[in-house]
N, C-alpha and C positions, 0 to 999 in steps of 0.2 A: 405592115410587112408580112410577106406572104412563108408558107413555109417552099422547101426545098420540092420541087418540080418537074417532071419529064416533060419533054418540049415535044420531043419527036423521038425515035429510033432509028440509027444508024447499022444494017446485017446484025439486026438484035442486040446492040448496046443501046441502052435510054443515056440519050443527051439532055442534061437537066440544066435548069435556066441559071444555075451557077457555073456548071460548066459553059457556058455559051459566054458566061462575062470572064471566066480562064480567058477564052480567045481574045475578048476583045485587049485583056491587058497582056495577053501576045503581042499583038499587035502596037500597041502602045511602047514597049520595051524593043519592038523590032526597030517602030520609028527613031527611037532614044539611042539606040545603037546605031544603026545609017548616019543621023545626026556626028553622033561621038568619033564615028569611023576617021577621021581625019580630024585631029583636035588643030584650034586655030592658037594661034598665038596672043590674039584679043582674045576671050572664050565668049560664045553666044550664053543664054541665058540658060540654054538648058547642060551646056556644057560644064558651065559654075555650078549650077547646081548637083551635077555627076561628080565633078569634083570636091563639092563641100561633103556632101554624102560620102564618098568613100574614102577623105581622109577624118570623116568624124568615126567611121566604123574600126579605123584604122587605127586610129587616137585610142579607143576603144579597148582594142584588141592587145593593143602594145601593153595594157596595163596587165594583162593578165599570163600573155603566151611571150615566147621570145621573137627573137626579130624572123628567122624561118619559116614559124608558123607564121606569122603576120601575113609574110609575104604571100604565103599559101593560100591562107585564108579569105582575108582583107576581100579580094573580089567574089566570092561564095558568098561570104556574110553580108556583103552591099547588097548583093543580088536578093538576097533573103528578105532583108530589111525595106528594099524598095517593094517588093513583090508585095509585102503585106500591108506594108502604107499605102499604096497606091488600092490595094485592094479592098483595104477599110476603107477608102473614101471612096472609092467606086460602089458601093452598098447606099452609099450617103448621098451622091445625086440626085435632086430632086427630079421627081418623074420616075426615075431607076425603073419602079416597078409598074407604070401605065403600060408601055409595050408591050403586046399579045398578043396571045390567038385565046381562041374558042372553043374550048373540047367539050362535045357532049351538052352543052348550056354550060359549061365553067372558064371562068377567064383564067388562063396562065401567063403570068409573065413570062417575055421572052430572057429578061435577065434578074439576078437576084447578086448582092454581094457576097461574090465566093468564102469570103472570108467566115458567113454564118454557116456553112455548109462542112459537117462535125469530120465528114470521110475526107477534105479537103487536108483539115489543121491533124488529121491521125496521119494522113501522107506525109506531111512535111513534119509534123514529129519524126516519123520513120526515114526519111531521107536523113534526117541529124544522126539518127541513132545509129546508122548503118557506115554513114560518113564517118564519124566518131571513132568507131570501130574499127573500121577496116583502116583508119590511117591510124589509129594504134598499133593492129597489127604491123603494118609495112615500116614503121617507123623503129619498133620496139622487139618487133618479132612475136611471133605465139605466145612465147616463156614469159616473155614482159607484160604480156596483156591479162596471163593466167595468175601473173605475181600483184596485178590489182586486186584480186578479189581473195585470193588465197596467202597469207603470211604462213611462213616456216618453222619462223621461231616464235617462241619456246617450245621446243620438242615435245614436252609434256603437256604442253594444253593443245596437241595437235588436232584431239576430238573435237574439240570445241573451235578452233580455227577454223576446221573444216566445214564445219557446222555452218558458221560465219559466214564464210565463202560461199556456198551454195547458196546460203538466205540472200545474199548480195547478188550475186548474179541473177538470181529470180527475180528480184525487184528492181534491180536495172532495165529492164525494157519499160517498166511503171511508170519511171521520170519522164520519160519522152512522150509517152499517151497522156500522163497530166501536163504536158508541153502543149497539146495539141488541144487539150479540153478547155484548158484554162483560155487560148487563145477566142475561141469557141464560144464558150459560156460568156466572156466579157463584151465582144460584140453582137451577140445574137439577145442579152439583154439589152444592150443599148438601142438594139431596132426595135423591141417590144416597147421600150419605154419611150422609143417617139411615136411609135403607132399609139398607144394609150394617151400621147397629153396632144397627138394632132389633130385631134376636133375640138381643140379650145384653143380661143384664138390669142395668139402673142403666148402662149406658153411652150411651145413645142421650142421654139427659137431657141433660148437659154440651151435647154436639153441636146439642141443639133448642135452647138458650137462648142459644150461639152464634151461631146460625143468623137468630135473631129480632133479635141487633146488625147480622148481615149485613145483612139484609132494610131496615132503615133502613139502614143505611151507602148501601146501591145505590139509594136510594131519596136521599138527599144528593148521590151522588158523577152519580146522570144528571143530578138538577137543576143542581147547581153547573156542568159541565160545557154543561150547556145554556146557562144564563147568561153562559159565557164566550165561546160560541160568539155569542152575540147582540153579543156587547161585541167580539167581534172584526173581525166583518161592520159592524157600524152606527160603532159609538162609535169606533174605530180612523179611520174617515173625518171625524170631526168634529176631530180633533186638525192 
């Protein structure tokens, strides 16, 4: 497994060979939606499976949020959950990484799975964190979102409240960047450790079909995690 890439550059942005597999699971997701655009009344295969996905994320969600976020959410968090499963297995294709070019005497892959690519899983950390947020705010108001981190009472320990408050909202952006590392760290060692046992023969095997429970696991453990993280900001104030 190769590290992260420039392919080429675009008016001076480096296009690296994780973003190039962005596209292709554009692409991928464009075709799943053409497909979906007209549901059938039999459902084709890939239809079943859009639907088992979004009512397992659904099932999910219900446990945690009420039925409005559900509804709100439900397609965000499919979307989420597909993007990075499909994304852990596209790192996982055999070959993934033989397509190339030649720079200088160096071979580059043209593609690498995005999902090992650390500024990818800090983006989609920070799309949660900003989501999170801003539908606190619109949901609760300013006051509401300022009354998570800040308590009133007891009057008398208001130094220390404050204190509290402050140290919390500093380390609220933290949760979302160890969102995005932990995502990171678990698959980028899982590519190391089939590059390390694939030149011994019948041992990689085990380690790839492990790899591919990981790849959903991390694909479950960001969604659910994200889930909570909504139900903690929003639903935590309706109580």
């Amino acid at each position: 497994m190769s590290e992260v890439q420039t392919v080429t550059t675009l008016h001076g942005i480096p296009i690296t060979n994780t973003l190039t597999s962005v596209a292709i699971l554009d692409l991928i997701f464009l075709a799943i939606l053409t497909l979906l655009h007209k549901p059938k009344f039999i459902p084709s295969s890939v239809q079943a499976a859009g639907e088992l996905t979004y009512e397992f994320i659904e099932d999910l969600s219900k446990q945690v949020l009420n039925t409005q976020l559900v509804k709100l959410l439900a397609p965000y968090l499919s979307f989420v959950f597909l993007f990075i499963l499909l994304g852990n297995y596209l790192g996982l294709l055999p070959g993934m990484e033989t397509i190339g070019v030649v720079k200088s005497g160096e071979f580059i892959p043209l593609f690498k799975g995005p999902t090992s690519d650390l500024n990818l899983t800090l983006a989609m950390g920070a799309v949660v964190f900003f989501a999170v947020h801003i539908l606190t705010i619109k949901s609760k108001g300013f006051k509401g979102w300022i009354r998570h981190f800040f308590m009133t009472k007891p009057v008398y320990l208001a130094g220390v409240l404050i204190a509290v408050g402050l140290l919390e909202l500093f380390l609220e952006p933290i949760k979302y960047i160890i969102l995005g590392i932990r995502l990171f760290g678990n698959i980028s060692a899982g590519e190391m450790l089939i590059k390390a046992t694939s030149q011994i023969p019948f041992v990689a095997l085990p380690f790839y079909f492990l790899e591919l429970l990981v790849g959903a696991l991390q694909a479950l453990i960001f969604t659910g995690l994200s889930v909570a993280y909504f139900a903690t900001m929003i639903q935590e104030q309706e109580t």
